[in-house]
C-alpha positions as CSV (number, residue, x, y, z in Angstrom):
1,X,114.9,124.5,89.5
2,X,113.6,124.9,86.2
3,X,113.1,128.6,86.9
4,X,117.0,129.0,87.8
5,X,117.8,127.2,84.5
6,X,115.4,129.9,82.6
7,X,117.0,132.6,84.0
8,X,120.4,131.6,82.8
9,X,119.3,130.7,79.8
10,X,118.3,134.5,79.8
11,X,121.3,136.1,80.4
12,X,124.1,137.3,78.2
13,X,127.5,139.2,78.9
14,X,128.7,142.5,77.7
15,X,132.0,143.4,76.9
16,X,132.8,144.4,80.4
17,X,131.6,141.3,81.9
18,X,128.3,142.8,83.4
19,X,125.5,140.3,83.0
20,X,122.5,141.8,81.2
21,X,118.8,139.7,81.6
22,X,117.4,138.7,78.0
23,X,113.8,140.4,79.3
24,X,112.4,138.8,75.9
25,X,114.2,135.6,76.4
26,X,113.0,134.8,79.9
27,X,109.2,136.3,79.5
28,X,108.7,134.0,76.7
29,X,110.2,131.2,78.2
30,X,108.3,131.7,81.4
31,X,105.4,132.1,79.4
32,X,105.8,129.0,78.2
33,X,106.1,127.0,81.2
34,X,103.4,128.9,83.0
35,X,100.4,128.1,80.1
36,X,100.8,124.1,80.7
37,X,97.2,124.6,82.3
38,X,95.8,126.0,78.7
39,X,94.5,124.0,75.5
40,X,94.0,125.6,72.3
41,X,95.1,128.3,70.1
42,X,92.0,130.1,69.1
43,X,89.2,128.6,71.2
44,X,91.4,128.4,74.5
45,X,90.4,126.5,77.7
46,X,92.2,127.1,81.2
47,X,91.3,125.0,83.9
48,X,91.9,124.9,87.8
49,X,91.4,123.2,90.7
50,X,91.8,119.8,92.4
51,X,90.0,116.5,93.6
52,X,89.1,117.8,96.9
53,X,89.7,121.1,96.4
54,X,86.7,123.8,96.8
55,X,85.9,122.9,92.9
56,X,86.7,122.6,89.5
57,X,86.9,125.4,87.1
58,X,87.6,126.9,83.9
59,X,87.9,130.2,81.6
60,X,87.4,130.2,77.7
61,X,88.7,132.7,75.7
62,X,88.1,133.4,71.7
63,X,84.5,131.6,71.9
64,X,82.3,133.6,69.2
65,X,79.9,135.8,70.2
66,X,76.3,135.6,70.3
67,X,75.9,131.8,70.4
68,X,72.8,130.7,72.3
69,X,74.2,128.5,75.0
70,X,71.6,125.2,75.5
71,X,72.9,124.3,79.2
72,X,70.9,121.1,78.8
73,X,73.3,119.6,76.8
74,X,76.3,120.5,78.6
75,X,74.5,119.2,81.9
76,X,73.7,115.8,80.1
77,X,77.6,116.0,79.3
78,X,78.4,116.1,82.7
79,X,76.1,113.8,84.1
80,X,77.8,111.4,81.6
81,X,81.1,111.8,83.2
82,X,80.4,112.3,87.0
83,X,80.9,109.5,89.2
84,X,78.4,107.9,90.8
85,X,75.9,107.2,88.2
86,X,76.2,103.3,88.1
87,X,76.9,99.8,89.9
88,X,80.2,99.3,87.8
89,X,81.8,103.2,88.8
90,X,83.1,105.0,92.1
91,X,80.3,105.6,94.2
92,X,81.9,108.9,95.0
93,X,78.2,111.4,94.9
94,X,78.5,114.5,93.0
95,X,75.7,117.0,91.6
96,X,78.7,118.2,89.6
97,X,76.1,121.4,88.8
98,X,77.2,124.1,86.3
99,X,77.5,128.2,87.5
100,X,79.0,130.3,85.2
101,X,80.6,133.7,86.4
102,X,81.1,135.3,83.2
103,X,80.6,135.5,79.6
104,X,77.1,134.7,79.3
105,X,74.3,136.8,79.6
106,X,70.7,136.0,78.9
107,X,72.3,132.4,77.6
108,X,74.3,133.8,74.9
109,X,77.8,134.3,75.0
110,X,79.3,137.6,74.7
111,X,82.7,137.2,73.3
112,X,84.6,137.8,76.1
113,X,86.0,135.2,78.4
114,X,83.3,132.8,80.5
115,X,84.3,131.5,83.3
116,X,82.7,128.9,85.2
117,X,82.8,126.4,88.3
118,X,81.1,123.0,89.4
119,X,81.7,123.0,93.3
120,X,83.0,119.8,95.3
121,X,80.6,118.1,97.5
122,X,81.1,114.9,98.1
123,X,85.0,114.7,98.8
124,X,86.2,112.3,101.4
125,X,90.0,113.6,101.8
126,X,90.7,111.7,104.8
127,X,90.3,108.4,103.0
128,X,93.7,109.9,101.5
129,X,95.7,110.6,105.7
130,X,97.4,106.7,105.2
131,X,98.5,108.1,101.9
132,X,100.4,111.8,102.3
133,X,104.1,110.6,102.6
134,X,103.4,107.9,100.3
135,X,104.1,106.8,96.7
136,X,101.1,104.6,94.4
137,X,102.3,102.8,92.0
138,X,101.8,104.1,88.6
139,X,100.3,107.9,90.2
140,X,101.6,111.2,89.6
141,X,102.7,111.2,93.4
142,X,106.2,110.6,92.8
143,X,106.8,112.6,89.9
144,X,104.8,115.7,91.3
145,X,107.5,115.9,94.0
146,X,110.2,115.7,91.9
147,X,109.3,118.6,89.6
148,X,107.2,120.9,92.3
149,X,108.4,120.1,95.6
150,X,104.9,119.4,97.0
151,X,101.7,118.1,95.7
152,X,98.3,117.6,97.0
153,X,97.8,114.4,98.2
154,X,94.0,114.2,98.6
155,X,92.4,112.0,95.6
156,X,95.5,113.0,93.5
157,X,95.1,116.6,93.7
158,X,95.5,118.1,90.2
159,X,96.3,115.2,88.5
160,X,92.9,113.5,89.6
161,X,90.7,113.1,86.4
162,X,88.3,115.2,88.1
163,X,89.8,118.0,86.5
164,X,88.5,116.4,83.4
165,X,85.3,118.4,84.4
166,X,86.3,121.2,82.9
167,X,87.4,120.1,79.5
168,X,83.9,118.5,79.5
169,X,81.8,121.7,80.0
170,X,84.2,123.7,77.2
171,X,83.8,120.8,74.7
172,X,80.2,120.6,75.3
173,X,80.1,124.4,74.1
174,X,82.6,123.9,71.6
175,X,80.3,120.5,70.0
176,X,77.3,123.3,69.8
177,X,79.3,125.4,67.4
178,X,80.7,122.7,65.3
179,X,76.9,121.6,64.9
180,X,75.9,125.0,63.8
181,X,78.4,123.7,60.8
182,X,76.8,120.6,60.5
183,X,79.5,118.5,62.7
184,X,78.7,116.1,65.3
185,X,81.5,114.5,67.8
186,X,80.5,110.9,69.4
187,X,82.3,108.2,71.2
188,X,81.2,104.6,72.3
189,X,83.6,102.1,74.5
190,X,84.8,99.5,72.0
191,X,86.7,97.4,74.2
192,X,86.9,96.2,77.9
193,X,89.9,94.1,78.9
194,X,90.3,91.0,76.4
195,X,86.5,91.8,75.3
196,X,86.0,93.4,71.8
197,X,83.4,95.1,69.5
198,X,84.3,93.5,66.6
199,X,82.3,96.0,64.2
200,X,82.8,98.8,62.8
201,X,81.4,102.1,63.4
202,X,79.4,102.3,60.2
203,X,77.7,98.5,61.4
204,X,76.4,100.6,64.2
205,X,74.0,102.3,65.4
206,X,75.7,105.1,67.8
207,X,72.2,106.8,69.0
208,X,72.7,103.6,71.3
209,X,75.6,104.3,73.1
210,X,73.7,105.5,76.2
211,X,71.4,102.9,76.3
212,X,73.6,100.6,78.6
213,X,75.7,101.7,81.6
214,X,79.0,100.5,80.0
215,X,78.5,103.0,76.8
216,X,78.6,100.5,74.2
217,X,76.2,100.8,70.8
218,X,75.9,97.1,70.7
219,X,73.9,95.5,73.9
220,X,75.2,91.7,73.4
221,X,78.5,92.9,73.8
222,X,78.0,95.8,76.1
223,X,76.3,93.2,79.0
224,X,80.1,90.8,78.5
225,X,81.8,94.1,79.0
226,X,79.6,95.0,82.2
227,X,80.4,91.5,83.4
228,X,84.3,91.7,83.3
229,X,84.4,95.2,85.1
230,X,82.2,93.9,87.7
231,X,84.5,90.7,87.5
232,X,87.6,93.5,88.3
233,X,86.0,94.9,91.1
234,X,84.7,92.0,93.0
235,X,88.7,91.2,92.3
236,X,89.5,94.1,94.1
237,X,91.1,95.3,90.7
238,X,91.0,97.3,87.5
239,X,90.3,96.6,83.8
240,X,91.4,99.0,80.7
241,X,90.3,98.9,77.1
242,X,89.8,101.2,74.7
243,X,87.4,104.1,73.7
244,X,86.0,105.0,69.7
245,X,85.7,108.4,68.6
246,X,83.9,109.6,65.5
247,X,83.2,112.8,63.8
248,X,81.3,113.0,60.9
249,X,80.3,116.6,59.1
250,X,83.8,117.7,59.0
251,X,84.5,119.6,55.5
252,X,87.4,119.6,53.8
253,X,90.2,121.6,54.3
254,X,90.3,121.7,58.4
255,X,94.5,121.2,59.6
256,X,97.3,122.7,59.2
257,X,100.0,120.9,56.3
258,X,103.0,120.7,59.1
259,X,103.6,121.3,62.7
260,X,99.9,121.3,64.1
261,X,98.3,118.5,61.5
262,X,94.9,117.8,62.3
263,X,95.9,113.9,63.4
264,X,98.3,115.0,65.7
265,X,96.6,117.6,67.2
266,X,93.8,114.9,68.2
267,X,96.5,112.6,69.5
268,X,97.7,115.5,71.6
269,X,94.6,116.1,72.9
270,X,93.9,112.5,73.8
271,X,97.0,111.5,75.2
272,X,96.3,114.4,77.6
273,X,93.3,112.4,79.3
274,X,94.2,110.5,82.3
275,X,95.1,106.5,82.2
276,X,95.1,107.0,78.0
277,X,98.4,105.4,77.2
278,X,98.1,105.6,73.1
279,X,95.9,106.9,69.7
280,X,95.5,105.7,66.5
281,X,93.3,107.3,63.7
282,X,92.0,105.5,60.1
283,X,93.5,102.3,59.5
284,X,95.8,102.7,62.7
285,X,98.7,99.9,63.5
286,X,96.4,97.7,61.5
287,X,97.2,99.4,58.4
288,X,100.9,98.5,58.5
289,X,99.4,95.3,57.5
290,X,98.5,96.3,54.3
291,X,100.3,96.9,51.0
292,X,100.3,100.5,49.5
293,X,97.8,99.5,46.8
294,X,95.6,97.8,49.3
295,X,95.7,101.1,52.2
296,X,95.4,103.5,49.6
297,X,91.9,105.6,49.5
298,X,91.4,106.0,45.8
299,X,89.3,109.4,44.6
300,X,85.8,109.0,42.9
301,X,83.7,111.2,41.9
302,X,80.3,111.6,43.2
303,X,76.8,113.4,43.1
304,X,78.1,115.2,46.3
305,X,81.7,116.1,44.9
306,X,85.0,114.3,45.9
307,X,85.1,111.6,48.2
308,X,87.3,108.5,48.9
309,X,86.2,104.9,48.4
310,X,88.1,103.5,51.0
311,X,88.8,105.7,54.3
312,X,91.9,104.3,55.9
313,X,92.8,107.8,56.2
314,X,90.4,108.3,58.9
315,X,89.2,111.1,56.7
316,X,92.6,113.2,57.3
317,X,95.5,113.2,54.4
318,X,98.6,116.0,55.0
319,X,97.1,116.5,58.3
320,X,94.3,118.3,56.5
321,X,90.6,116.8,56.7
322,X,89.4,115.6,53.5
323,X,85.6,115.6,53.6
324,X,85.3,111.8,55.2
325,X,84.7,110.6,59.1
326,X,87.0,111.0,61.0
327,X,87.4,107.7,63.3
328,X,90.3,107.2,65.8
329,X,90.7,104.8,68.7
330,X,92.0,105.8,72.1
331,X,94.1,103.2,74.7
332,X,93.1,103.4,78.3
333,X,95.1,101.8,80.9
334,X,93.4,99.6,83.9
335,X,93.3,102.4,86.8
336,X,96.3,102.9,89.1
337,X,94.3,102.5,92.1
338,X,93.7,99.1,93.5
339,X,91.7,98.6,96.5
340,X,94.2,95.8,97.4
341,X,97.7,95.4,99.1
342,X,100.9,96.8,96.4
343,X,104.8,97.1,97.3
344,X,105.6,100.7,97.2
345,X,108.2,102.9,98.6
346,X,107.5,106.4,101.1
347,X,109.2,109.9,100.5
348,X,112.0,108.4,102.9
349,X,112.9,105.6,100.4
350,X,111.8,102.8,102.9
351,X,109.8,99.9,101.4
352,X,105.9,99.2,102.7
353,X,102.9,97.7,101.5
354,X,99.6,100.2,101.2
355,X,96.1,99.3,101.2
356,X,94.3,102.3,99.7
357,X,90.5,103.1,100.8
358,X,88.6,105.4,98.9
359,X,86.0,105.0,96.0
360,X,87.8,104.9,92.9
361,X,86.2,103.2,89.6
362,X,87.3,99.6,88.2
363,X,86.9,101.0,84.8
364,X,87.6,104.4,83.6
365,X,85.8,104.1,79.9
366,X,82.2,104.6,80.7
367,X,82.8,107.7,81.8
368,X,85.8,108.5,79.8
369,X,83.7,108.2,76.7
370,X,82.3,112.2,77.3
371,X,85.7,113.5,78.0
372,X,87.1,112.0,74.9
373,X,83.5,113.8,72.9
374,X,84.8,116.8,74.3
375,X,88.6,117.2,73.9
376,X,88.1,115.9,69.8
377,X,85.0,118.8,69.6
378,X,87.8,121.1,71.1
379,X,90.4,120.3,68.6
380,X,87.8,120.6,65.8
381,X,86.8,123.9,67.1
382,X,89.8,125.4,66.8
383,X,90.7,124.1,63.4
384,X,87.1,125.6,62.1
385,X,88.0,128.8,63.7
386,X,91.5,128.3,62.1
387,X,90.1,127.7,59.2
388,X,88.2,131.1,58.8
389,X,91.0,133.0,59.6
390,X,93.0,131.4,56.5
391,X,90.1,132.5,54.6
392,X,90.5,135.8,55.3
């Protein structure tokens, strides 16, 4: 359908009534539509494949040459964010192992694309049979036939957060450049269900986040937090919460003043994860709380230059980093998939009641924290590499 309404959209009438295709019009357009699979501008990232697929994949483009790749880290990345690494996630078992195809030769990169895979092992796609003509509450199932016609229905297909894989293994790359400028991207599960860390980032000490299976810096609160998702499961259920993000090292001068600010190119980027249903950054919702005098971050000067005292900006001001951290929170739902009875309807309309199987987590955070490390190292990425073009 939507490739009908592009063509029209392409077409304009001579004199004599022939009808002549806008070639322009309709490759651009179609361009458009076809790159939904892409993130970035300069440092780009295109990933494929599904849940149970063969694997998942990807293809960077416009990542410098000659940086010396550690693969260590970005295998610690994905062991953060592959599923069956604790009692309180899916016990789905995957070695989720790295192979790239191109771009890197004797672990550097050469400049020119890399692609890579991590090959499925594990999948269990007829725990999905029950599930092919029907629609979950709250999935993509429904709305995947309405704009493709099809969809895979094993483990969610595209729109399973085990494409997230991908984005993980380009912003583990892309947090080894920014540290080459003195940048460092981390993020730490704040909040499961009705249970809050009620400190700031600054009270804590974030070289602890991965000392607990839950991903929280602070132990007292992280074992309440282990408690209410093992409460959910037991339950049969799901819990949300919400996910901190902090990057610290970023210079001034990283954004662009109007359509692609800094702030809302991170929100873009976040509210692309699966289950995340909203972003704040600096003082947030919160800060409508405050008076103008009291939000305000006034200037000082200091031994190091200018800085702020106050950061409600979340160190971003005309969508253009100012020097401070930058701190944002991100929303997560409770998972869609409940291993207990729901009302739903089939592709015939008729009313049923499902009982999924499967192995799906009661809580997405612990190991959503990595993905959200690696979409905010990909946004800053792009801005540094932005940034040096502007300089030019």
């Amino acid at each position: 359908m939507a490739r009908n309404l592009n063509e029209e959209k392409g077409k304009r009438t001579s004199q004599n009534g022939e009808v002549i295709l806008n070639v322009s019009l309709i490759w651009e357009t179609r361009f458009f539509i076809y790159t939904m699979n892409t993130f970035g501008r300069i440092f780009r990232l295109t990933s494929f494949g599904e849940s149970h697929g063969r694997g998942i994949g990807g293809i960077i483009d416009g990542c410098p040459a000659g940086l010396e790749l550690n693969i260590e880290l970005i295998q610690q990345d994905l062991a953060r964010r592959k599923p069956g690494q604790s009692k309180i996630t899916t016990q789905r078992k995957e070695p989720d192992q790295l192979e790239f195809l191109s771009g890197v030769f004797e672990g550097k990169t050469q400049g020119t694309p890399i692609a890579f895979a991590i090959w499925n092992k594990d999948q269990h796609s007829t725990d999905y049979n029950d599930l092919k003509d029907i629609y979950r509450p709250s999935h993509a199932d429904y709305t995947y036939i309405q704009k493709y016609g099809t969809r895979d229905h094993r483990g969610g297909g595209r729109s399973s957060a085990r494409e997230t894989i991908a984005r993980v293994v380009a912003g583990a790359i892309a947090k080894q450049i920014l540290a080459k400028e003195g940048v460092t991207v981390n993020a730490f599960v704040s909040r499961v269900g009705e249970i809050s860390l009620d400190k700031s980032y600054l009270q804590l000490d974030l070289l602890k986040t991965e000392d607990n299976i839950v991903r929280c810096p602070d132990a007292e609160t992280a074992e309440k937090m282990i408690s209410r998702i093992e409460a959910a499961a037991k339950d049969k259920d799901t819990v949300g919460g919400v996910i901190t993000g902090v990057a610290k090292g970023v210079p001034a001068g990283w954004g662009e003043p109007v359509f692609n600010k800094l702030h809302a190119d991170l929100g873009f980027a976040m509210l692309g994860i699966n289950a995340v249903k909203g972003f704040e950054y600096g003082s947030g919702f919160d800060g409508t709380k405050l008076s103008g005098s009291q939000h305000n971050d006034v200037f000082v000067r200091t031994d190091e230059g200018v800085r702020t005292k106050t950061n409600n900006s979340g160190g971003i001001q005309g969508g253009i980093s100012n020097g401070e951290d930058i701190y944002f929170n991100v929303a997560f739902k409770p998972i869609a998939t409940l291993l207990k009875e729901q009302n739903t309807i089939d592709k015939n309309n008729n009313e049923i009641k499902i009982n999924p199987k499967g192995r799906h987590d009661p809580c997405v955070l612990p190991r959503a924290v990595p993905i959200v490390e690696a979409m905010a190292a990909l946004v800053l990425v792009d801005h540094y590499l932005l940034s040096k073009l502007n300089s030019i």
